[in-house]
TORVO-80140 format. One record per residue: residue in three letters; z, y, x of N, C-alpha, C, O in turn. Coordinates in steps of 0.05 Angstrom, whole numbers, plus 5000, padded with zeros to 4 digits. Example, Ala and Ser with C-alpha at 12.3 -4.5 7.8 and 13.67 -1.06 7.14 Angstrom:
<atoms>
Ala515648865264515649105246515649345264516949345285/Ser514249555257514349795273515750015258516150235268/
</atoms>
This chain:
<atoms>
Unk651717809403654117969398656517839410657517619404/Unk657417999428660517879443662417869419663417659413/Unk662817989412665618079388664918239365663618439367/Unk666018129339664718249314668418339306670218179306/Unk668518569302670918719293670918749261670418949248/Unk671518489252672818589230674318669208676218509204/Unk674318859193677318999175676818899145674918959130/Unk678818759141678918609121679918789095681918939096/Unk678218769072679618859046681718729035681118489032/Unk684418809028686818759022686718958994688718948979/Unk685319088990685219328965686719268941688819378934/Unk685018988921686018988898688218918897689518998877/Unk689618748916692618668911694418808925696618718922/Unk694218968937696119218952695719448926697619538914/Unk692719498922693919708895693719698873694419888859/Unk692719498864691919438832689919538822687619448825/Unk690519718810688919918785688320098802686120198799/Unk689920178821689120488832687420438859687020618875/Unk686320158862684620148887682520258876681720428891/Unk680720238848678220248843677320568846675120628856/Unk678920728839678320988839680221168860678921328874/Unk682721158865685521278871685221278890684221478901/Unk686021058904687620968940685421128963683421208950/Unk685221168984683821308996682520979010683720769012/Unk679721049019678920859038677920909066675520959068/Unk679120909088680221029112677220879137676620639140/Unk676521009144675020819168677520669193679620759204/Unk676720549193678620379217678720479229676420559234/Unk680920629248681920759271681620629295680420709315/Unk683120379289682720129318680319979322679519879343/Unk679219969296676919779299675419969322675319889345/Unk674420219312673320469328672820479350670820549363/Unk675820379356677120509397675620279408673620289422/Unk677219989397676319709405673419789407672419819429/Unk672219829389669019769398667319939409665019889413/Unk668620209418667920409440668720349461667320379481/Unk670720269463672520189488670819929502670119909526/Unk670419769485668719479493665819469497664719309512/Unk664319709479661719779489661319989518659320019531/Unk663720109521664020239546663519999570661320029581/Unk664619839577664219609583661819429590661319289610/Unk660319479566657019259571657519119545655818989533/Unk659919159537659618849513658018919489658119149481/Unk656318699476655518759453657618769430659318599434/Unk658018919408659918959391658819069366657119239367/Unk659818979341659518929312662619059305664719049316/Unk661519199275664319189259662819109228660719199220/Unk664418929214664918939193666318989173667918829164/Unk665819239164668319319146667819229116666019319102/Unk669619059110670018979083671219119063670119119041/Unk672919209066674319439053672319639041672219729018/Unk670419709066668720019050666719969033666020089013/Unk665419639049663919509019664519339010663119149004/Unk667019379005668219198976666818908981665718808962/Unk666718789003664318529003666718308993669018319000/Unk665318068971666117898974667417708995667117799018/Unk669117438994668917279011666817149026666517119050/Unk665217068998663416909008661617139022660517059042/Unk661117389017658817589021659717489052658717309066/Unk661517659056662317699080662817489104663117569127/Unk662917149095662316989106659916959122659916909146/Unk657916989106655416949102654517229123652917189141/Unk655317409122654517609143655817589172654717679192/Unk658017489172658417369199656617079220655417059241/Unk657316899194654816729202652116819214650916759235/Unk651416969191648117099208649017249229647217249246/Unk651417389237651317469267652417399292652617559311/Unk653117179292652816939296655417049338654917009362/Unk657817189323659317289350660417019372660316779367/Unk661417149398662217029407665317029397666516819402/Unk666317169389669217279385669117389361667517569356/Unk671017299344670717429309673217499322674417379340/Unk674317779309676317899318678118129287677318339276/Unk679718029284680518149250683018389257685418359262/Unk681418639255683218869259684918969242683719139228/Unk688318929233689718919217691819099227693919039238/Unk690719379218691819589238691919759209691219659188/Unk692819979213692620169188694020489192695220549212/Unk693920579180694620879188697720889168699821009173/Unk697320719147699620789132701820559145700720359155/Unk704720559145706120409154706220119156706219989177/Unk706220019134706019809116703119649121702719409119/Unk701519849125698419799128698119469150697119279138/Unk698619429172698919199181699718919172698918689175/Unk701519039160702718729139700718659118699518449119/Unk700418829100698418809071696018729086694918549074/Unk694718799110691618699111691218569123689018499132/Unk693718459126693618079127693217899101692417659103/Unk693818029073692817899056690017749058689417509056/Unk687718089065684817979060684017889086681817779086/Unk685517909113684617819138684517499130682217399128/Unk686217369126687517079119686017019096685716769095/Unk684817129077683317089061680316989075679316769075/Unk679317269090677517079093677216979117674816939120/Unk678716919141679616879162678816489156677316369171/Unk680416349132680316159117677615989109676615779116/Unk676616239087673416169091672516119110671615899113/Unk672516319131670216199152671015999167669515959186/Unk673315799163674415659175672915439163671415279174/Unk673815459133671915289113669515189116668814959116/Unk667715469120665415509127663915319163661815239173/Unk666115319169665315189191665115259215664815119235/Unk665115549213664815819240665815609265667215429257/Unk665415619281666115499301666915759328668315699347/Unk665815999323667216199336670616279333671716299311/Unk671616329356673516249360675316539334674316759332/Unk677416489320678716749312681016849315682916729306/Unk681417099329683617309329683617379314682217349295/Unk686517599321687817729300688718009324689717919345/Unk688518229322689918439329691118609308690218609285/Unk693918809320694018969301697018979299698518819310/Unk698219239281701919229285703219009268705718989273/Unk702118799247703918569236703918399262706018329271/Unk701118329276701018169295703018229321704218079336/Unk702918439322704718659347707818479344708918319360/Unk708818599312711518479303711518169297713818099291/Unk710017999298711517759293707517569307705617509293/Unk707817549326705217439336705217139331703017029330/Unk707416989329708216669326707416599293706116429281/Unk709316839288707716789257706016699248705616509232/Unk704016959267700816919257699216679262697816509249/Unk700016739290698816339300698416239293696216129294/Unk701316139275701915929252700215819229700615629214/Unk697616029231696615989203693515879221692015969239/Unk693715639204691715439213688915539226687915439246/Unk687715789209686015989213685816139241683616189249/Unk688016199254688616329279687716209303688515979299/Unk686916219319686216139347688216259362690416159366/Unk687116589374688316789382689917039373689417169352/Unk691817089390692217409378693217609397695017559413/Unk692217789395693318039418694918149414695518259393/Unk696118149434699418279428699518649437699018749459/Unk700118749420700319119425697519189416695919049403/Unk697019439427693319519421691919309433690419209417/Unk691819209452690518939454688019069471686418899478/Unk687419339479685319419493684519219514682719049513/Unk686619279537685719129561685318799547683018719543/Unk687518639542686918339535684018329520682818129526/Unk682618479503680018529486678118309511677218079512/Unk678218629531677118689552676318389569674118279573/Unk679018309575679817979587678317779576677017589586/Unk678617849552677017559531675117669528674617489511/Unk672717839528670317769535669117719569666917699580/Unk670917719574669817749609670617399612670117279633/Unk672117239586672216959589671416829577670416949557/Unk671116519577669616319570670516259546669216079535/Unk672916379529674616349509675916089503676915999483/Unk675716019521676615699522678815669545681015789545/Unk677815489566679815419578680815519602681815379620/Unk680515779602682316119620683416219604684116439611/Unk684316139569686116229556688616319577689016549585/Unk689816149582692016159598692316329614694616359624/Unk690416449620690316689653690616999648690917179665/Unk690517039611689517309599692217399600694217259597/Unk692217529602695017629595694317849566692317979561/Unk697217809552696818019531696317829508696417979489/Unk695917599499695117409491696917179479699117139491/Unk696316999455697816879446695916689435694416769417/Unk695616379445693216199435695015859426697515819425/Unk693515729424694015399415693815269437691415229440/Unk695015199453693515009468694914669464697214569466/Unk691014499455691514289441691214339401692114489384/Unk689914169402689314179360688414389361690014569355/Unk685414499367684314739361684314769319683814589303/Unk685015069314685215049291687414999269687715099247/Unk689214789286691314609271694414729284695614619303/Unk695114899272698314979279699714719289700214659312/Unk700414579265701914369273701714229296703914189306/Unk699414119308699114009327698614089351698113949370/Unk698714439351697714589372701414739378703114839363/Unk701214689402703214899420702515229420700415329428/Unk704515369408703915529412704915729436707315779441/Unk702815819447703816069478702516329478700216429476/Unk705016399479704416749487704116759516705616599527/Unk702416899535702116969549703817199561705317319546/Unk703717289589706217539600704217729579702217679566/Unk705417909583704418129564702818389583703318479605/Unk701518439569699618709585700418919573702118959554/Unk698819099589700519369586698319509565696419379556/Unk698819769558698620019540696720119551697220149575/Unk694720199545692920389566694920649566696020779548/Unk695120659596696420879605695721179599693421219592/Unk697421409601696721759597693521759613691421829604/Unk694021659641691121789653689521709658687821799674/Unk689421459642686821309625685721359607683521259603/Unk687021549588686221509551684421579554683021419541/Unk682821749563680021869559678521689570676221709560/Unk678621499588677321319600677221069585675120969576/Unk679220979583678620739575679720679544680320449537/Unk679820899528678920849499677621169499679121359495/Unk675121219503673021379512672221509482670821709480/Unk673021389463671821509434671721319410672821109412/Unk670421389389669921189368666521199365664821369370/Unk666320869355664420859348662620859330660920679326/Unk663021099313662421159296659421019277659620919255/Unk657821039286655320949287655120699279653020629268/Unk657820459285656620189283658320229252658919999245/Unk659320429232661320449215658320339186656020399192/Unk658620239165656820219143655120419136653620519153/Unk655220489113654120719099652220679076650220539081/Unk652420749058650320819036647220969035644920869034/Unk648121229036644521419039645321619060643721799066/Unk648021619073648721699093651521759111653621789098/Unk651521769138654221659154657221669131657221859115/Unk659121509130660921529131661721579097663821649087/Unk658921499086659421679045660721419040661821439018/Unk661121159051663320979043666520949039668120779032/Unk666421209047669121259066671121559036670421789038/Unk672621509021674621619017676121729022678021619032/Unk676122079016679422159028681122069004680221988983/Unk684122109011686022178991685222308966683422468969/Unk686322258937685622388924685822628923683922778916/Unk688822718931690822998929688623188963687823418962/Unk688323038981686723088997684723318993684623559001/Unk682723148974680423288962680123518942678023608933/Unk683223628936684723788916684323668890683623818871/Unk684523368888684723208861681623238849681023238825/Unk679723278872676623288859674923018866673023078881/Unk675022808861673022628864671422668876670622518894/Unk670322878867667022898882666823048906664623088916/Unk669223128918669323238948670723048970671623128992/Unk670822778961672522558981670222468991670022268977/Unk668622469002666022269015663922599017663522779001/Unk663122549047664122359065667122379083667822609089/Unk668422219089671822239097671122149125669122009130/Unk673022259143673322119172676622069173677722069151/Unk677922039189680622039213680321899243679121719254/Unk682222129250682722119276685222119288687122229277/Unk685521999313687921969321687222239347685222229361/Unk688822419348689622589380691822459400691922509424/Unk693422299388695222259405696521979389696221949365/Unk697921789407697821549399701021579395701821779407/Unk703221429380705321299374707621589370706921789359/Unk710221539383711321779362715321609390716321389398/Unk715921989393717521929404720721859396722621849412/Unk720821799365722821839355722721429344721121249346/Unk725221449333726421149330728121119307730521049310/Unk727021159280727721139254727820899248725820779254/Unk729920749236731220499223728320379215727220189227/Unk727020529189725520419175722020489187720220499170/Unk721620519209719320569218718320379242719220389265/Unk716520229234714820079254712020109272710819929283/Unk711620339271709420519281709520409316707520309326/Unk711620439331711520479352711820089360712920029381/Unk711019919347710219619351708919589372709519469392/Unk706319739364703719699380704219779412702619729430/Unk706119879413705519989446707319739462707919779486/Unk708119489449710419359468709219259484706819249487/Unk712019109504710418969528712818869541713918929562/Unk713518709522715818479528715418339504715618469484/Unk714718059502715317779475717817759471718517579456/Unk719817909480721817749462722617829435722318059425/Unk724117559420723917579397725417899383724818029363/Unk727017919400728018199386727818469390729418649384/Unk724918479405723218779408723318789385722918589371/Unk723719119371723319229348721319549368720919579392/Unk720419769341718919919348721020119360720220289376/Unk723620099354725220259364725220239400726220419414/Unk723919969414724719909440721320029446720920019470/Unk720320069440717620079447716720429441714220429442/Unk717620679437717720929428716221039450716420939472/Unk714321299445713921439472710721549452709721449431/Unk709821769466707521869459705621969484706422109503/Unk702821869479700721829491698122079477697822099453/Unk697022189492694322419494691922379500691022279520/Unk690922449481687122489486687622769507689722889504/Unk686322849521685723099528684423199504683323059486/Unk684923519504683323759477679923649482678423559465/Unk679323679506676523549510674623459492672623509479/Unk677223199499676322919482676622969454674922839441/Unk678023089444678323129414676023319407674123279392/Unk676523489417673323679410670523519412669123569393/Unk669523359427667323209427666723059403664623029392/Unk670122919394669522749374669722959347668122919329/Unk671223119346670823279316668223419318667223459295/Unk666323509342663723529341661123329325659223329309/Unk662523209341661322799334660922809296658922759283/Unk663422879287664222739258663723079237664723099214/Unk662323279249662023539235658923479242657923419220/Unk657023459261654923419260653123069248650822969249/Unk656022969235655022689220656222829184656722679166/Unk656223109182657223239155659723189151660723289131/Unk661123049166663723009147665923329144666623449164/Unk666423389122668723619113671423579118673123719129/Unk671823229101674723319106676023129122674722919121/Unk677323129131678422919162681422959158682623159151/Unk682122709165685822719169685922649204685022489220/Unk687522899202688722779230691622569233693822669228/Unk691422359240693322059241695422089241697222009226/Unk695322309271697722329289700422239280700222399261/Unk702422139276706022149274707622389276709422469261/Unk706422499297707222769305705322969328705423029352/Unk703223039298701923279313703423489318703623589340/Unk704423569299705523829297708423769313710423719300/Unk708423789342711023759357710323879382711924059389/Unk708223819397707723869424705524119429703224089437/Unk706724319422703724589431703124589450702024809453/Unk703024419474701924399498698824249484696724319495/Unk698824099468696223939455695124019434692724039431/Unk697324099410695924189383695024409387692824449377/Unk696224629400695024939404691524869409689924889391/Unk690724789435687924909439686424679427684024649433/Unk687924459405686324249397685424459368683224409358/Unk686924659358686824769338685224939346683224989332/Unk685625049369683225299378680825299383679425499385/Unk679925039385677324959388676024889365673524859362/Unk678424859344676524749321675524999303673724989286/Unk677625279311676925539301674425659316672825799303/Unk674125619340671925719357670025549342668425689329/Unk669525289341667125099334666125229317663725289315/Unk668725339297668125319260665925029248663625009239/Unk668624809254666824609237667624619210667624399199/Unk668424839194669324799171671224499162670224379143/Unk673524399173673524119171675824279141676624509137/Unk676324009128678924129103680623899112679823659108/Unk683223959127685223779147687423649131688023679108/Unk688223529146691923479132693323329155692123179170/Unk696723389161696723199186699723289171700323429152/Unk702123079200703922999184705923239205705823329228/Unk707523269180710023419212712423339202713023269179/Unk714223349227717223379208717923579204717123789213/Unk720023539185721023799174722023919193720924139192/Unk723623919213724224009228723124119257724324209276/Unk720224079252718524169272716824389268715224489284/Unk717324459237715924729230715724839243717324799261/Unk713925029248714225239269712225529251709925549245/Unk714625709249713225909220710826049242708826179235/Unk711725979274709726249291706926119288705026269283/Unk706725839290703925709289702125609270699725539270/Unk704325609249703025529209700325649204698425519196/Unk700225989214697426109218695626009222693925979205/Unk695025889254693525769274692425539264690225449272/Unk694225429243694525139229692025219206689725119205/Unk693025409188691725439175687525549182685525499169/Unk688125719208685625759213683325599221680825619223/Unk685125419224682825149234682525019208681124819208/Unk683325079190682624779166684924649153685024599129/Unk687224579175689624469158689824659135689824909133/Unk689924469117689824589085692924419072694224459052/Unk693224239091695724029076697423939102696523839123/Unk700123989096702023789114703323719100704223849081/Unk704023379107705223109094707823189113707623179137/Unk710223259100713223269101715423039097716522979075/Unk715722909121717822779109720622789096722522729111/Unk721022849075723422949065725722599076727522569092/Unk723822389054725622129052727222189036726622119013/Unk729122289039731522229023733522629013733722839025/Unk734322558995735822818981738522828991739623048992/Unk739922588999742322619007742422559035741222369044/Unk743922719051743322819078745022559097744222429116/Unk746922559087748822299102747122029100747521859118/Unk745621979082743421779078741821679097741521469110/Unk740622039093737622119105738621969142737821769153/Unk740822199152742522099189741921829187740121759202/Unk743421599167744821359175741621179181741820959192/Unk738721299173736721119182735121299199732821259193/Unk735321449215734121639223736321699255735821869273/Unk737721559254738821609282740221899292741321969312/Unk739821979274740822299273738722509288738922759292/Unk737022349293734622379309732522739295730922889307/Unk733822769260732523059252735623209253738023139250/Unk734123459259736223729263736123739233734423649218/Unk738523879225739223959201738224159193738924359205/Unk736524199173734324349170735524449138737324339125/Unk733924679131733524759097731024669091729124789099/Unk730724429076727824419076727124569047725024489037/Unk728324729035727424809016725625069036723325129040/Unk728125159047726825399061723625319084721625459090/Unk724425069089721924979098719325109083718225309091/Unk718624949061717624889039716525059035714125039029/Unk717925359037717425619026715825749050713925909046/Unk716725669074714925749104711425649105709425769113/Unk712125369094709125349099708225479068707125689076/Unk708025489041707225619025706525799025704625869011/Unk707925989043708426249050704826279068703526489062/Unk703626099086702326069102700125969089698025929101/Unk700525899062698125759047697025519042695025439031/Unk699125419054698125089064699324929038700425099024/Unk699424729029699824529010700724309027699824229049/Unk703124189010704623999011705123749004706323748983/Unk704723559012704823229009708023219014708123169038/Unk710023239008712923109008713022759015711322639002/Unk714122629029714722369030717522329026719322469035/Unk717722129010720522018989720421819000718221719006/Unk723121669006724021349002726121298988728321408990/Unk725421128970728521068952728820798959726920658965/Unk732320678961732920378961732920418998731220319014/Unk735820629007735720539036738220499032739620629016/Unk738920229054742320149055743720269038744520179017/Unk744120499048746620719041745620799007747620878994/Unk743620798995742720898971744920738951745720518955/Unk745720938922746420818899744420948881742221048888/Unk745420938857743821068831744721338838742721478840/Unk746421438842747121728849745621868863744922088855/Unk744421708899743521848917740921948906739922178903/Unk740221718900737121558896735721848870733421938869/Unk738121928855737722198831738022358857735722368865/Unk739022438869738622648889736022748904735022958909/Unk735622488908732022478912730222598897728722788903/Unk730622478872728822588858729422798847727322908840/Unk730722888844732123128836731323448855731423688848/Unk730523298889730023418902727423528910726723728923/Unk725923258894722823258891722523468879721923678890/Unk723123428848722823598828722823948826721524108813/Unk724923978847725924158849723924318867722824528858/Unk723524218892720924248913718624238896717624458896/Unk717024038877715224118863712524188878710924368873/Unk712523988899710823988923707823938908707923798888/Unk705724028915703524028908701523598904699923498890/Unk703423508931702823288921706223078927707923168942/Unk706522878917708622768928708022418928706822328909/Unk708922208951709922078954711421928952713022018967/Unk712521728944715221578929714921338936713021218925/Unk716521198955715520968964718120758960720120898958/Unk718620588958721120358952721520248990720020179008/Unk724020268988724820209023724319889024725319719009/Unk722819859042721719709057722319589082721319739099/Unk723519379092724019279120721619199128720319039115/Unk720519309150717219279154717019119178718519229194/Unk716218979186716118789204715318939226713219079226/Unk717418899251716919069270718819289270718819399292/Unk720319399252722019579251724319499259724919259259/Unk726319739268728419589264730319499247732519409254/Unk729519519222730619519190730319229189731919089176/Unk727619109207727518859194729718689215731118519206/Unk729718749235731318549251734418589238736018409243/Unk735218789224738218739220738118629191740218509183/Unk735518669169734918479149735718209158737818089154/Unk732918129177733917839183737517769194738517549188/Unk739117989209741817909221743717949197746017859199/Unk743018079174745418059149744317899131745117909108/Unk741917689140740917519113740417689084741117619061/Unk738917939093738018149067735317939059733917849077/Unk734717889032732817749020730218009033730218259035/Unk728017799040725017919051722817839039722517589041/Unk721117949026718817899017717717599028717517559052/Unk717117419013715917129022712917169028711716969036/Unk711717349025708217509019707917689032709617869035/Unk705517689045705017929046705018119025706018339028/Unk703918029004703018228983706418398973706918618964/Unk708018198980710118338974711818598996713918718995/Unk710018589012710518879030709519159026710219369037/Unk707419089003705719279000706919448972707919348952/Unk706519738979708319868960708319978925709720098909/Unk705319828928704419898893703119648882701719648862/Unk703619388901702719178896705018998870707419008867/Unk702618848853704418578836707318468848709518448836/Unk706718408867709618238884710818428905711418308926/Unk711418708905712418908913716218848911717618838891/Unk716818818933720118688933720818848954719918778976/Unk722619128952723819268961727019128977727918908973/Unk728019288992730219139010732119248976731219398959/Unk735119108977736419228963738019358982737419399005/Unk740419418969741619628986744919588986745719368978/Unk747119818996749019559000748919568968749619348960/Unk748419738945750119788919748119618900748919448883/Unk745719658903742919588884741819338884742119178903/Unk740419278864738619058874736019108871735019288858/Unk734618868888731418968887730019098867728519298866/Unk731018938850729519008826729919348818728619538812/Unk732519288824733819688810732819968827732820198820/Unk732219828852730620018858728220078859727420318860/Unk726919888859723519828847723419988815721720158810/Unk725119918799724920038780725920348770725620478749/Unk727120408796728420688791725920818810726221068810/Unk723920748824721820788844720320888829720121128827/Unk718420668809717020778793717720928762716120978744/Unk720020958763721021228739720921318751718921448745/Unk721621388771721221738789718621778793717822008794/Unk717421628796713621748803713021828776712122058773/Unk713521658754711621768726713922068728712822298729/Unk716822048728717322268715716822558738717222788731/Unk715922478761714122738774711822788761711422968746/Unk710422618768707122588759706422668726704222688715/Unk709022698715708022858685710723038675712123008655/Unk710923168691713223258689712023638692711123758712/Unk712223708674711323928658710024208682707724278682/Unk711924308697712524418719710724358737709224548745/Unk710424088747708423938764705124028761704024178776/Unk704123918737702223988727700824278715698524308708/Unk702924448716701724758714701324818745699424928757/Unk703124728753702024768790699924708789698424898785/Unk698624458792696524358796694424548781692824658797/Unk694124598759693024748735692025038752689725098757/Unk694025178756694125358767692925488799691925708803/Unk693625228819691625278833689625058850688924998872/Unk689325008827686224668839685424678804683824488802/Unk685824808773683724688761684224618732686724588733/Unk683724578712684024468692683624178688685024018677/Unk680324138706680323948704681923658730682523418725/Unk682323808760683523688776685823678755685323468744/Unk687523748747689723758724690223418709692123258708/Unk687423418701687323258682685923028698685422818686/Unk685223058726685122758741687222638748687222408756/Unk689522818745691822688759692922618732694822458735/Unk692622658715693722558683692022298685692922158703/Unk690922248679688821978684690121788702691021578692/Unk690321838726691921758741694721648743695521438753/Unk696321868728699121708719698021588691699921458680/Unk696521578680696521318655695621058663695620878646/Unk694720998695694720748693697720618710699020678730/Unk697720398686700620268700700119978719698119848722/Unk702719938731702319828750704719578741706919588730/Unk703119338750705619088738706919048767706119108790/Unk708818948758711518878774712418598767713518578745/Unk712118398780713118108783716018168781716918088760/Unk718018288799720418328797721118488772723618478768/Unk720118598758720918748730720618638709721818708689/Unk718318338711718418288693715518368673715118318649/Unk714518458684711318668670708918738686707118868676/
</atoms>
């Protein structure tokens, strides 16, 4: 085996209580590409996903050992924002072990925490290497080398040279940086996922979790789950968004995702092969990744039309902005499967919403939004942030106030976060705003969850005004006859279950 890809579980301490049943469990997106992309190639390639079987440390030691790679490679990538930072918890976890253990294969790190702060990572005695951006081509480089001493020649790359293992005594170098697989490559040279090398139980992919709200709050319709990416990164440049990390290609220290923006295409082709791929392995319900599907009908139109011609029955969800509705194509949306679009509201007060957002959304009614896609049948995921700069106790009720009012089928509520790689964090670091010392403290339903404060608030006050607003959605009278009404008595009463388990807070005190 040239390279063993693996995705480390970060679960219990990113969500507590709600990893065991709640949180969705996502197949690796990047692990996927990387090891289609690298078996395109000749290379032999492994994934181990820890996450989908819950494997111990030691389990999971012990299964690397027996496969005995040239390249252990820890993909710390994620679909949710935040997702890069937090799965560095369990990467470093057991990244450590096998260090312990004695592995003598060499270990990386890819992925968007690594993207945003690659010196960092280095740093941790565990690290050998790390790839800087998607890391495709550099992958590519380091198996075609001796992993040793042509470090220096890779570009894309960041190694020790001197004290193998040992930060302290090792220099650390980034290499010039490599590029992005380009528009009229994507089909070439990240050619697909590789589905097949993914775990499984009694069959493809039943390891795998959608969303709860996903599954219309039914347990027993989340497995088997896929996702897919159509199109890579996102052309917009929001304060608090680090999505667009992955595509850089300059080291200096003060690239944020804002310098790195732009969006990249599968051909319809290519997307049709693979939703073929993942409907003839059974899977129903699939998220599409995208940042912004719903923007470009030069791609989503006949990516939608093909999936109505297929009729793979898929049950969808994908993200739009509010301002990209489009009431003529909601139909089209709906005929293929989208059953759910995730809305970013963010914020209730509009002068707020501008001051992190660049002014970058048109001024929209999103109530009237709201009512367009309902109108069309589709169901709603809302996304909330409370605790941005500009927030007080006033705005922050505006929010929720706005939630409430919308009464969206599912909702979101997240505590503002300077996310490494954004540009939130680089002016964190330039006004000395206090930053999570943890990973675990990036993660948004985690024990050590430490929100930015704001100019008016403090951490704590908004962490704590975060989770009163979730319980008082999540059982808030109105809410739950929705639900009642159209998903169930008993979906009703999974999501009651759900808000009764609580979640401790180091900063609260509980």
């Amino acid at each position: 085996m040239d390279v063993l890809l693996i995705v480390p579980d970060s679960s219990a301490r990113a969500y507590q209580g709600l990893a065991k049943l709640y949180s969705a469990i996502e197949p690796s997106t990047w692990a996927l590409l990387l090891a289609e992309s690298c078996r395109a190639k000749g290379y032999g390639v492994g994934i181990l996903d820890c996450d989908a079987e819950r494997l111990t440390l030691v389990e999971a030691a012990k299964r690397v050992e027996a496969l005995k790679p040239r390249l252990i490679l820890f993909v710390v990538y994620g679909q949710n924002p935040n997702s890069g930072t937090t799965s560095m918890i369990g990467a470093l976890a057991l990244a450590s072990t096998l260090r312990l253990a004695a592995v003598t294969a060499p270990i990386a790190f890819v992925g968007s925490h690594v993207s945003a702060l690659p010196r960092d990572v280095l740093r941790h005695d565990c690290a050998d290497i790390v790839l800087l951006n998607e890391g495709v081509y550099a992958l590519h480089d380091l198996l075609a080398s001796n992993l040793g001493s042509d470090l220096e020649t890779i570009k894309g790359i960041g190694y020790k040279r001197g004290g193998h293992g040992q930060a302290g005594m090792a220099e650390l170098v980034l290499n010039p940086p490599q590029m992005v697989v380009p528009q009229a490559r994507m089909d070439i040279d990240l050619p697909g996922y590789a589905w097949d090398l993914l775990p499984y139980n009694e069959k493809p992919l039943d390891l795998y979790r959608a969303h709860f709200w996903h599954a219309g709050f039914d347990h027993d319709r989340r497995t088997p789950f896929a996702a897919i990416y159509t199109s890579l990164g996102c052309q917009f440049a929001c304060d608090f968004c680090m999505i667009n990390i992955v595509n850089r290609i300059d080291n200096g220290d003060d690239i944020s995702a804002a310098n790195s923006r732009g969006m990249r295409f599968w051909s319809p082709a290519w997307v049709r092969r693979e939703m073929r791929k993942l409907a003839d392995l059974g899977v129903k319900t699939l998220r599409i990744s995208d940042e912004m599907f719903f923007l470009n009908r030069k791609y989503y139109v006949p990516i939608l039309e093909n999936a109505i011609a297929d009729d793979l029955g898929f049950n969808m969800w994908t993200y739009s902005r509010v301002d990209t509705v489009r009431r003529d194509t909601l139909d089209l949306f709906k005929r293929a499967g989208v059953n759910w679009l995730a809305l970013g509201v963010e914020a209730g007060n509009q002068s707020v919403r501008q001051e992190v957002s660049k002014g970058s959304f048109r001024d929209v009614n999103i109530r009237d939004i709201c009512q367009t896609v309902r109108d069309s049948e589709i169901n709603i995921i809302a996304n909330y942030i409370f605790g941005f700069p500009d927030d007080t106790m006033e705005t922050m009720r505006e929010t929720l106030d706005l939630a409430l009012e919308l009464n969206t089928e599912m909702a979101n509520m997240y505590p503002c976060q300077a996310l490494p790689g954004s540009p939130m964090y680089h002016m964190a670091l330039s006004k000395g705003w206090q930053l999570p010392e943890t990973y675990e403290g990036y993660a948004f339903l985690s024990y050590e969850c430490q929100p930015l404060p704001t100019k008016h608030l403090s951490s704590a006050e908004v962490l704590k005004f975060r989770d009163n607003a979730w319980q008082d959605y999540f059982t808030n009278t109105a809410y739950l006859e929705l639900l009642e009404r159209k998903f169930g008595i008993i979906e009703r009463r999974n999501v009651e279950d759900m808000a009764g388990i609580p979640l401790k807070r180091k900063l609260l005190g509980a």
